[in-house]
PAGUKE-659143 format. One record per residue (C-alpha): residue in three letters; residue number from 1; x, y, z. Coordinates in nm, 4 decimals, always signed. Layout:
<recs>
<aa=ala	i=NUM	east=X	north=Y	up=Z>;
...
</recs>
This chain:
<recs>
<aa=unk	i=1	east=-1.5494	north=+0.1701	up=-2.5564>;
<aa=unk	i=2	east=-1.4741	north=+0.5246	up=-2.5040>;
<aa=unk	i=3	east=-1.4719	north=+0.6953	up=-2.2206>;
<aa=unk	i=4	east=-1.4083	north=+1.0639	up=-2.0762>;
<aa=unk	i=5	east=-1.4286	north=+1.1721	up=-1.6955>;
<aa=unk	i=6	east=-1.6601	north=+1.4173	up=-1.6617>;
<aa=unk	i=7	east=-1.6653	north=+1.4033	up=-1.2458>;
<aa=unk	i=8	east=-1.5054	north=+1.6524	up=-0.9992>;
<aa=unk	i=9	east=-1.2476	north=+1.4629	up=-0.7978>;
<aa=unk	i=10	east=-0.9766	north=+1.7322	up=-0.8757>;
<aa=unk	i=11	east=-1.1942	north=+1.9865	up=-0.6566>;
<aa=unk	i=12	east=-1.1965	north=+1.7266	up=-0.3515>;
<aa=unk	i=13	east=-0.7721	north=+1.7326	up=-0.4405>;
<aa=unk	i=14	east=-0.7525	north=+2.0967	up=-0.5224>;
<aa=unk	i=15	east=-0.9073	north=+2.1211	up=-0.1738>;
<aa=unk	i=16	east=-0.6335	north=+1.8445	up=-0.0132>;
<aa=unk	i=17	east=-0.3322	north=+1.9957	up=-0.1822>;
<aa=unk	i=18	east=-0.4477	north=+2.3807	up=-0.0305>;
<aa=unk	i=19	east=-0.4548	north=+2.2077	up=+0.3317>;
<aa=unk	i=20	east=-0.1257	north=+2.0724	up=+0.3220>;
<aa=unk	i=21	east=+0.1050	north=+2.2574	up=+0.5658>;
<aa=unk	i=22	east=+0.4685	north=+2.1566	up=+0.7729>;
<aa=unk	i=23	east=+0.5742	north=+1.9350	up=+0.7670>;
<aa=unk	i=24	east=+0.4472	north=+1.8515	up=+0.4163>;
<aa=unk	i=25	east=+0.5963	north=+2.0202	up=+0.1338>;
<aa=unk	i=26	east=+0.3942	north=+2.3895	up=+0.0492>;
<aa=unk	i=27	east=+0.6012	north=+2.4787	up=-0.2143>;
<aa=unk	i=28	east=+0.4792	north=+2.4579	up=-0.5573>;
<aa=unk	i=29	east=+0.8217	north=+2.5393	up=-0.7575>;
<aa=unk	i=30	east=+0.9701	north=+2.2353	up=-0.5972>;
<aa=unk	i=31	east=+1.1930	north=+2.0194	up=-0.8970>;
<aa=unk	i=32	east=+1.3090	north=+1.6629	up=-0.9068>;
<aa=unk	i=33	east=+1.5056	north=+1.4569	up=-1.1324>;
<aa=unk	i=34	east=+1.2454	north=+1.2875	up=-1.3310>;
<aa=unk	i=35	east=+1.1562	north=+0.9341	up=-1.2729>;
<aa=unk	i=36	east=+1.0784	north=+0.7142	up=-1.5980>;
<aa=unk	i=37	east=+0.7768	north=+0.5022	up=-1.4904>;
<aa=unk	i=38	east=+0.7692	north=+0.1660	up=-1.7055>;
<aa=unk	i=39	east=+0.4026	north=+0.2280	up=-1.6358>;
<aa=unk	i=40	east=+0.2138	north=+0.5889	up=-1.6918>;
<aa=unk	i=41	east=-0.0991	north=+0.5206	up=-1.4459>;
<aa=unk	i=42	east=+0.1652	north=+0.4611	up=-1.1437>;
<aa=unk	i=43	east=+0.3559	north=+0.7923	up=-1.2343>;
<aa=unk	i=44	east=-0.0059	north=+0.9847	up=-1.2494>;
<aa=unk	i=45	east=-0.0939	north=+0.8141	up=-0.9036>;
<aa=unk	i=46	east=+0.2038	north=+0.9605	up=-0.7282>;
<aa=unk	i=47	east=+0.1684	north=+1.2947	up=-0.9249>;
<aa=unk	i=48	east=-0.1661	north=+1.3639	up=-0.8215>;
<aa=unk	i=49	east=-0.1516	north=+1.2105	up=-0.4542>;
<aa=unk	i=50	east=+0.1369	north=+1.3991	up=-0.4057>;
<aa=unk	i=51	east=+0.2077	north=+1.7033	up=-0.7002>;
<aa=unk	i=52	east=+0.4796	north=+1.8581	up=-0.4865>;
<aa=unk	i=53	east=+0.7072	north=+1.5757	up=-0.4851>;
<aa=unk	i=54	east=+0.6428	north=+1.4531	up=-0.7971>;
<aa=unk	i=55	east=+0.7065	north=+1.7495	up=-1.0346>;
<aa=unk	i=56	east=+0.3185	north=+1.8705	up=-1.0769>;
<aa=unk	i=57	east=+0.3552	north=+2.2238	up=-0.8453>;
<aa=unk	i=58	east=+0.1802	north=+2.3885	up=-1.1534>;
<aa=unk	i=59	east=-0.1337	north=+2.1383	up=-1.1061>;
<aa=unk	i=60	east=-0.2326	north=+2.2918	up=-0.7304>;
<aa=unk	i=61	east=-0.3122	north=+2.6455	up=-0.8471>;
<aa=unk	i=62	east=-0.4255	north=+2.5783	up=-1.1734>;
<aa=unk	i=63	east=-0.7956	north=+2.3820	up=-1.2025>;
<aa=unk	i=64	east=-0.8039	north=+2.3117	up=-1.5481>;
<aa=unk	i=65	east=-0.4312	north=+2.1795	up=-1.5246>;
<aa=unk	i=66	east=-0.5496	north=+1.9255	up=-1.2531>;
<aa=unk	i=67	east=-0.8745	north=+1.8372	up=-1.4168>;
<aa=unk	i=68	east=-0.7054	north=+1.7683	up=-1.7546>;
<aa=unk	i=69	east=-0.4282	north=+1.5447	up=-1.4911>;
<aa=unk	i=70	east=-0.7788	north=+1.3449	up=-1.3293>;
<aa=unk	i=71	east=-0.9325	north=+1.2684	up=-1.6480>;
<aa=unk	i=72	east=-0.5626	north=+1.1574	up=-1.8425>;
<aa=unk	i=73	east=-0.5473	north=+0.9210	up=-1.5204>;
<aa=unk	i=74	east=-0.9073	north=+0.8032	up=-1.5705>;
<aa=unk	i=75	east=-0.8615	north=+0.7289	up=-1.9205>;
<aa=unk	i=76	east=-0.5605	north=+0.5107	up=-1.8740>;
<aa=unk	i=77	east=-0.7137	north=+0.3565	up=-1.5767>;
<aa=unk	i=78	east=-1.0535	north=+0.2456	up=-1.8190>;
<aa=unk	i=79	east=-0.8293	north=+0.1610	up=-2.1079>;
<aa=unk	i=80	east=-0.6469	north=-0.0618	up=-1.8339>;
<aa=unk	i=81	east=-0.9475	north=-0.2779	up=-1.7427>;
<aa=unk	i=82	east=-1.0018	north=-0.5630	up=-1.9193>;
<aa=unk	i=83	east=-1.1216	north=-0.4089	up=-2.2776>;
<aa=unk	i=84	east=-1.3082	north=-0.6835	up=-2.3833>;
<aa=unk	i=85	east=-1.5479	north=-0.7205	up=-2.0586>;
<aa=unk	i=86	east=-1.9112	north=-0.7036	up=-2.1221>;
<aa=unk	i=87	east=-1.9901	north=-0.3825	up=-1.9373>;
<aa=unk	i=88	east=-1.8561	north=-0.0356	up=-1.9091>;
<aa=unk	i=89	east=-1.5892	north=-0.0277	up=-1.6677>;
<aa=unk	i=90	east=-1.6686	north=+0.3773	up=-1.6432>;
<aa=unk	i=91	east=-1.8635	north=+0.3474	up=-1.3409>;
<aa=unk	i=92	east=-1.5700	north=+0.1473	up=-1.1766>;
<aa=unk	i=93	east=-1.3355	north=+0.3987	up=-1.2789>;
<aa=unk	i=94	east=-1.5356	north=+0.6655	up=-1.1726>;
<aa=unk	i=95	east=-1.5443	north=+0.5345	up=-0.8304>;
<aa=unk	i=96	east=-1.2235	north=+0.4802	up=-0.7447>;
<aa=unk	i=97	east=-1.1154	north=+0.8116	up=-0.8745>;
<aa=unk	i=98	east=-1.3991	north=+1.0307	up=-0.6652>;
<aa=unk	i=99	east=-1.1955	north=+0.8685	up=-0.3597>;
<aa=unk	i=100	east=-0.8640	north=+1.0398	up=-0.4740>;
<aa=unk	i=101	east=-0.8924	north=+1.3147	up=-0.1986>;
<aa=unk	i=102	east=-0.9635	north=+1.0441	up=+0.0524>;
<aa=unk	i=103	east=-0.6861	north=+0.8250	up=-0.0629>;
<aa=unk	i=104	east=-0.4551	north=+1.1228	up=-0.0156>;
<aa=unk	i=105	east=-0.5762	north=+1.2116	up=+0.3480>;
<aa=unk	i=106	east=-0.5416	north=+0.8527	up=+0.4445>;
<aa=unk	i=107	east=-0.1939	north=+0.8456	up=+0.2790>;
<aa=unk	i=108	east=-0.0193	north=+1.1409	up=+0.4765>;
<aa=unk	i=109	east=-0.1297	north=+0.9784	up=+0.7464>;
<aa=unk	i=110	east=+0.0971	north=+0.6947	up=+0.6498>;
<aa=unk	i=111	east=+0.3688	north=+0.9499	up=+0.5631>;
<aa=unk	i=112	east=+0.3220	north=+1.1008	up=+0.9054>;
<aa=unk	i=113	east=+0.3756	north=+0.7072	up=+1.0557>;
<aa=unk	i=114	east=+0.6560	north=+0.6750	up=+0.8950>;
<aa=unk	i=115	east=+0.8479	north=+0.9660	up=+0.9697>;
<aa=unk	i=116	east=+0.7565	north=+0.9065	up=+1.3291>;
<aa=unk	i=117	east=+0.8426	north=+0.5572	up=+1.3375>;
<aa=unk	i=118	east=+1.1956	north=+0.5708	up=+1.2032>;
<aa=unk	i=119	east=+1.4786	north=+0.7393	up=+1.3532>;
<aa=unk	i=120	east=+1.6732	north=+0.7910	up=+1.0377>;
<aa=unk	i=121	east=+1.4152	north=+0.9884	up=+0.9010>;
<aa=unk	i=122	east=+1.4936	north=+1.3218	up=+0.7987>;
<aa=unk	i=123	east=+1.2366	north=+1.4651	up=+0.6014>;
<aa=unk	i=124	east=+0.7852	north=+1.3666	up=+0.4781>;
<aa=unk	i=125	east=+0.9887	north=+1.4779	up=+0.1147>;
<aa=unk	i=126	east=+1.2341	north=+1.1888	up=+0.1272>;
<aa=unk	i=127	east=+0.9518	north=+0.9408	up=+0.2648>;
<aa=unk	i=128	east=+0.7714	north=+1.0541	up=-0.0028>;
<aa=unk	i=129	east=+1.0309	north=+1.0419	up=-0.3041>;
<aa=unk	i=130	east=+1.2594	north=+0.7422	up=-0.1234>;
<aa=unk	i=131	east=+1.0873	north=+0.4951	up=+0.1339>;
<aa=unk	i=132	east=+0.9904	north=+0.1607	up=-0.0443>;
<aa=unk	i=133	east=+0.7133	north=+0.1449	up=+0.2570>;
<aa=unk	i=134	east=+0.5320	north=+0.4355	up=+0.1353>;
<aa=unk	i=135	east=+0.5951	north=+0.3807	up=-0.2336>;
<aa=unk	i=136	east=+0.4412	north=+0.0156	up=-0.2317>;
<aa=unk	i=137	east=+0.1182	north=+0.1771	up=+0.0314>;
<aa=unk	i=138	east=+0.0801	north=+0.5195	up=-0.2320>;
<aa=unk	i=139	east=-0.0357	north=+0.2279	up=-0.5511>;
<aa=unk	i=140	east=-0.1845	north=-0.0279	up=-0.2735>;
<aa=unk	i=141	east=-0.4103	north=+0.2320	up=-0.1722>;
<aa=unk	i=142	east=-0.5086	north=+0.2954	up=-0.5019>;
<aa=unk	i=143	east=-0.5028	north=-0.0824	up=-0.5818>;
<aa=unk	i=144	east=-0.7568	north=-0.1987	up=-0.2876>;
<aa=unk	i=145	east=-0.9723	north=+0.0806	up=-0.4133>;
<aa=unk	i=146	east=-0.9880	north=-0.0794	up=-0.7597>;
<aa=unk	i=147	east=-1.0299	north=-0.4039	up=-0.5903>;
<aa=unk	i=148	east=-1.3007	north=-0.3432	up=-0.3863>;
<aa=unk	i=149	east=-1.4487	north=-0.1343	up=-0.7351>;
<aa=unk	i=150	east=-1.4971	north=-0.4680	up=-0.9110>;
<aa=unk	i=151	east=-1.1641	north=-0.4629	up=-1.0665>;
<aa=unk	i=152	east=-0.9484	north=-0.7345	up=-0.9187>;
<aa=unk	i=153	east=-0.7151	north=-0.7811	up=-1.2224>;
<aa=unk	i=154	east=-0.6376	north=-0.4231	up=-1.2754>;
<aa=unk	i=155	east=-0.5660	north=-0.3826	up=-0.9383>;
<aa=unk	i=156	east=-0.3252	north=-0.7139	up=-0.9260>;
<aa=unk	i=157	east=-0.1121	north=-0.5395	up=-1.2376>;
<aa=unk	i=158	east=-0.0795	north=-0.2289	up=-1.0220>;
<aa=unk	i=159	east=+0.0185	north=-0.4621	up=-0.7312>;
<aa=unk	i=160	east=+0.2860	north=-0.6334	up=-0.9403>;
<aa=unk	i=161	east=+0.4514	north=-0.3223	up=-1.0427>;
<aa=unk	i=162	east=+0.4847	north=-0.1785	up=-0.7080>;
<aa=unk	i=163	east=+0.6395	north=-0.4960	up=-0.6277>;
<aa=unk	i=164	east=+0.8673	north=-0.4588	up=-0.8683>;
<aa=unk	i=165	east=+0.9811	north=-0.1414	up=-0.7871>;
<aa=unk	i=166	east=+0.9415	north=-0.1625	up=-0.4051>;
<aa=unk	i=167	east=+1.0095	north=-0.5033	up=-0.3387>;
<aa=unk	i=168	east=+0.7094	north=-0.5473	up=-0.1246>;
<aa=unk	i=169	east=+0.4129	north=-0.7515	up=-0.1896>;
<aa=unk	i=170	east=+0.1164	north=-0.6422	up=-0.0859>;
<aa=unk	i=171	east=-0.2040	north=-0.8557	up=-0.2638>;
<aa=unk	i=172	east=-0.4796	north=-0.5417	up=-0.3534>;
<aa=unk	i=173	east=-0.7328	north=-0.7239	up=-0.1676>;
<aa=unk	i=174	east=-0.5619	north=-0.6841	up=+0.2095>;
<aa=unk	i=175	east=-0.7533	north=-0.4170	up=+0.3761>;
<aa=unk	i=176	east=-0.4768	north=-0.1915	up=+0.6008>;
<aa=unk	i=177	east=-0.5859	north=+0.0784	up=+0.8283>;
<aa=unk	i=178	east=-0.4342	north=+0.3740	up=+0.8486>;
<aa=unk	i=179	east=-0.0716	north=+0.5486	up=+0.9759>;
<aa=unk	i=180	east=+0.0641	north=+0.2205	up=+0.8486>;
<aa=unk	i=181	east=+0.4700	north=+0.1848	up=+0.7980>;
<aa=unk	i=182	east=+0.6688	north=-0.0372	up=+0.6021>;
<aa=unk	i=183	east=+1.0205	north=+0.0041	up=+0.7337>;
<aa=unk	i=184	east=+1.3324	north=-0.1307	up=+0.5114>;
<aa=unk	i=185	east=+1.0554	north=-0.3517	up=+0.3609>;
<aa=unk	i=186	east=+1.2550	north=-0.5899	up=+0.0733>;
<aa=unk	i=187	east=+1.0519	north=-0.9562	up=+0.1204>;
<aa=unk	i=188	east=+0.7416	north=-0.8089	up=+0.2477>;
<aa=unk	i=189	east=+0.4804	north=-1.0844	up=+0.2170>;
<aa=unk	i=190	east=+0.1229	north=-0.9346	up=+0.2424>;
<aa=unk	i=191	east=-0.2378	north=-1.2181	up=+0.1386>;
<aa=unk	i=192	east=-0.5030	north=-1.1283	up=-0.0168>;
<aa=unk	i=193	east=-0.7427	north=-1.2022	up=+0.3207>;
<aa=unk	i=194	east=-0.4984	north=-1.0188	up=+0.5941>;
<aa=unk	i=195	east=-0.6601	north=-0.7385	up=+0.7601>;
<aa=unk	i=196	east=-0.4326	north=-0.4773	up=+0.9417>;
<aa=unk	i=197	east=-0.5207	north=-0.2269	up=+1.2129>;
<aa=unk	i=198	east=-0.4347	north=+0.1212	up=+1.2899>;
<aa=unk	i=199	east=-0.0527	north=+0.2664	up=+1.3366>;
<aa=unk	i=200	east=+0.0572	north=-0.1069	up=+1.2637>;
<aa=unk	i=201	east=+0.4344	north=-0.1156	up=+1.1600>;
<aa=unk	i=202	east=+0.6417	north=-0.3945	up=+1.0214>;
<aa=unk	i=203	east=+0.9894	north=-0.4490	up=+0.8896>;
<aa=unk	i=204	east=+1.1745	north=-0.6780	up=+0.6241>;
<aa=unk	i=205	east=+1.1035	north=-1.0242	up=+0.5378>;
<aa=unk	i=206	east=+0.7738	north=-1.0514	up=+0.7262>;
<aa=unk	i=207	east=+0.5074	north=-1.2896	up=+0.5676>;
<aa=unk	i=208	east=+0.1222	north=-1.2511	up=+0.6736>;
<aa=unk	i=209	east=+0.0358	north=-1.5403	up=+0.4479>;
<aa=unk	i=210	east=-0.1595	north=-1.8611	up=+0.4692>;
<aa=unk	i=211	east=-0.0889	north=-2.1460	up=+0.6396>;
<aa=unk	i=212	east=-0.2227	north=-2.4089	up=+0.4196>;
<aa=unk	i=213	east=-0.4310	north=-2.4037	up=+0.1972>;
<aa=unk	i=214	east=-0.8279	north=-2.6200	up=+0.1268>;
<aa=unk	i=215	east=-0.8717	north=-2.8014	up=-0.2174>;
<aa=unk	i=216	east=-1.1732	north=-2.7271	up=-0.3980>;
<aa=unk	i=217	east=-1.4577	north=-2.9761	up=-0.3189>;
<aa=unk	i=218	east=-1.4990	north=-3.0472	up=-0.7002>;
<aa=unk	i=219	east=-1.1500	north=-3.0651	up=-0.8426>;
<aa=unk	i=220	east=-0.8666	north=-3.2605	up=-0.6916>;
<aa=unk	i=221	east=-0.6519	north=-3.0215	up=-0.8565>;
<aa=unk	i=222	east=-0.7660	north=-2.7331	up=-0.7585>;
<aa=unk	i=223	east=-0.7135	north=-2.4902	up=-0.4549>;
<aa=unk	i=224	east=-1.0334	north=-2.3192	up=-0.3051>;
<aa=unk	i=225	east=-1.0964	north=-1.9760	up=-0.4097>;
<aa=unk	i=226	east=-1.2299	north=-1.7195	up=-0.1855>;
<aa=unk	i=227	east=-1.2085	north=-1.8007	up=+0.1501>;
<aa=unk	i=228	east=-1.0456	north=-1.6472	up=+0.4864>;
<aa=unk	i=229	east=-0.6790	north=-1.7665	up=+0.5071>;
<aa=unk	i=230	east=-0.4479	north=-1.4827	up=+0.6293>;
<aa=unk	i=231	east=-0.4480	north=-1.2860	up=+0.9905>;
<aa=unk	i=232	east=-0.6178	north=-1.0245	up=+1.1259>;
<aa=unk	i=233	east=-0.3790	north=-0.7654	up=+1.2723>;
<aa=unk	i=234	east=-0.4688	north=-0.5437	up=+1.5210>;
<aa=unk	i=235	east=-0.4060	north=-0.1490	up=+1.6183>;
<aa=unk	i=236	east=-0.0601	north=-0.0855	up=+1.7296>;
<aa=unk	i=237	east=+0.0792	north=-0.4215	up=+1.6172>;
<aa=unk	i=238	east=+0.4825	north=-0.3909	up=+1.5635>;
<aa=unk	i=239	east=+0.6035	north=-0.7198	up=+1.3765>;
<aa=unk	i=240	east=+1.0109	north=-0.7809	up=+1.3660>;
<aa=unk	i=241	east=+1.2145	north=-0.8677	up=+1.1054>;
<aa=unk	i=242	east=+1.1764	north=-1.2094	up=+0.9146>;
<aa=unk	i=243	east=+0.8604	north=-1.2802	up=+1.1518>;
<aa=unk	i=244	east=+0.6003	north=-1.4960	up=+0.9263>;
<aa=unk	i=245	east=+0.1943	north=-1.4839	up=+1.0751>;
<aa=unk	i=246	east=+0.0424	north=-1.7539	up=+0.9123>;
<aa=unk	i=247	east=-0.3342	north=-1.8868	up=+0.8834>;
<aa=unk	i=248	east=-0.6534	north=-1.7479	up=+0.9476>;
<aa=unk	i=249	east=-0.5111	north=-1.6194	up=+1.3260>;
<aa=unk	i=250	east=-0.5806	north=-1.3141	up=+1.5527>;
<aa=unk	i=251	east=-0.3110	north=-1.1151	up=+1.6382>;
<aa=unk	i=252	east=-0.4863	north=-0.8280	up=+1.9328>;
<aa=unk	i=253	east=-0.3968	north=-0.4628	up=+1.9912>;
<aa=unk	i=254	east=-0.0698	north=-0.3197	up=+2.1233>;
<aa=unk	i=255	east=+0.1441	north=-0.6431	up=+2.0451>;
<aa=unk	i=256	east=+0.4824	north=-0.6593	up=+1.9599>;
<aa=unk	i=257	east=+0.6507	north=-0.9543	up=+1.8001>;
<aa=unk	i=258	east=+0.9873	north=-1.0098	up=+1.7612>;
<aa=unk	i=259	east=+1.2326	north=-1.0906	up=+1.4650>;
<aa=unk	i=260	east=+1.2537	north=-1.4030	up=+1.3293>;
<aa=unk	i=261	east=+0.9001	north=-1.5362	up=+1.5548>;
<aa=unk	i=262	east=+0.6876	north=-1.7988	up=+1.3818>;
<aa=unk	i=263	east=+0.3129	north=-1.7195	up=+1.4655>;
<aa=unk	i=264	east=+0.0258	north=-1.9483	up=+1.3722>;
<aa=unk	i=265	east=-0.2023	north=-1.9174	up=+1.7107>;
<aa=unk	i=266	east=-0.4002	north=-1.5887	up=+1.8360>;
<aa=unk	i=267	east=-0.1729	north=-1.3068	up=+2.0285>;
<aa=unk	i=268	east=-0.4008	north=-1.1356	up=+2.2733>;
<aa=unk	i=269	east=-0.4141	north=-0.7812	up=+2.3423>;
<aa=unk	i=270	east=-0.1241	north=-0.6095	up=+2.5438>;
<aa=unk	i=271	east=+0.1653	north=-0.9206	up=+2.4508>;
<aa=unk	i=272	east=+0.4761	north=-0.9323	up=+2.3456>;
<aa=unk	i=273	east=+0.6069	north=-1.2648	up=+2.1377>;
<aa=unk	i=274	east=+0.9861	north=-1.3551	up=+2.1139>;
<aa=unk	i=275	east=+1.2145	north=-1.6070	up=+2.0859>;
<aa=unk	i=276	east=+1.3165	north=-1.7400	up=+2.3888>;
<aa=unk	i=277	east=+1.5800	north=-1.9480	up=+2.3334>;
<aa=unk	i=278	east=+1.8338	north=-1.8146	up=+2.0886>;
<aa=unk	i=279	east=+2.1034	north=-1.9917	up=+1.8993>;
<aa=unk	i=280	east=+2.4095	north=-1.9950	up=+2.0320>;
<aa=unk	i=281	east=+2.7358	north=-1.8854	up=+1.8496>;
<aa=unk	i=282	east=+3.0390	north=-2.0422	up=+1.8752>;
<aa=unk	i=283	east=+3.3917	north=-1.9222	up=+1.7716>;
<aa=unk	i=284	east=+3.7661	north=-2.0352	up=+1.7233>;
<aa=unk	i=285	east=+4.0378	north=-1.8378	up=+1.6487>;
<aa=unk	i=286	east=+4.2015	north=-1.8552	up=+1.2972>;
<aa=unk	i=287	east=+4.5760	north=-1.8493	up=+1.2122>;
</recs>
């Protein structure tokens, strides 16, 4: 089926990219060693989400350049979908690509969280360019959209790659408010069901995954599709290192949790969970 974008997202991004000011990068001219992307519909995400950190300056204050950018995006994204479905995935495409310049707003929002919520951070251009956080949220974003579209297997190939490259896992289907952080992130674990508040932030090796898991009522073998299994997360939710929140549980606003915590019952509002009782290390002197 062929297929050419004839909408007017790049306006909506045109407008976006003019809004930008400091912290965010203004400059236009800005040049980077070039990234080879394994896959071309990642590298256009991050282009036109962010043009000044990926090497597209010229595409801000230059329509025709951008448009020609939105529709090469929107072509790779329909010849993406499954080719041999029954209907058109054009409208689906279409969608997901009119939310571009809403996409964008929500993700400096996450650029802002992270550069707030890490001390080492220097710069939104190195969160942009280096932070596997924001890397794996800039194609999730994108992802959930397809996801939610009517695409679910498109969206779970862009998923996988951003795993690849960021280490992080995020399924398209979690739903994640925004000025969300990823910090360090390698192990991230993130279901399909979880739901995450506003200015949540979590570090390496934390799981939001299922518990267990129901068998289908009609097949022995199977696993039952479709059903709630992973936690809600709440605003201002901090989860520690190597933490795992399993099962269909409640975790309330302005709750910390500490490394290595094992969570499978609600957290109410306003509490902090930690380990109480550490290990203790013991130590001889050797010759």
């Amino acid at each position: 089926m062929s297929y050419t974008y004839s909408g007017d997202a790049h306006l909506g991004l045109a407008a976006s990219y003019r809004a930008d000011d400091d912290p965010f990068p203004t400059d236009t001219s800005l040049s980077f060693p070039r990234r080879n992307h394994l896959r071309e519909d990642v590298d256009l995400i991050k282009r036109l989400l962010f043009p000044r950190c990926w090497n597209a300056g010229p595409w801000i204050g230059d329509e025709e350049l951008l448009r020609d950018g939105v529709a090469n995006f929107a072509a790779l994204c329909h010849s993406g979908i499954d080719p041999y479905a029954e209907e058109d995935p054009a409208p689906v495409v279409d969608e997901v690509v009119r939310r571009l310049p809403d996409i964008r707003e929500m993700l400096k929002k996450d650029v802002e969280a992270a550069y707030k919520g890490d001390p080492a951070a220097r710069s939104y251009v190195e969160i942009i360019r280096s932070y596997p956080g924001v890397q794996a949220i800039i194609v999730h974003r994108v992802a959930h959209a397809f996801y939610e579209a009517g695409a679910p297997e498109y969206a779970r190939e862009l998923a996988e790659y951003a795993k690849m490259e960021s280490g992080i896992d995020i399924h398209p289907g979690a739903t994640i408010g925004d000025y969300f952080f990823i910090d360090h992130g390698t192990g991230v674990v993130i279901g399909e069901t979880t739901t995450i508040g506003e200015w949540a932030r979590i570090y390496q090796d934390v799981t939001l995954g299922a518990l267990h898991f129901e068998e289908d009522e009609d097949d022995e073998h199977s696993l039952k599709k479709g059903y709630k299994r992973h936690p809600d997360i709440g605003d201002s939710v901090v989860i520690g290192a190597g933490t795992k929140v399993l099962g269909a549980v409640s975790v309330g606003d302005h709750v910390s949790i500490g490394a290595n915590s094992w969570v499978t019952e609600d957290v109410p509002d306003h509490t902090s969970v930690f380990i109480s009782e550490h290990p203790t290390h013991e130590r001889k002197h050797r010759d």
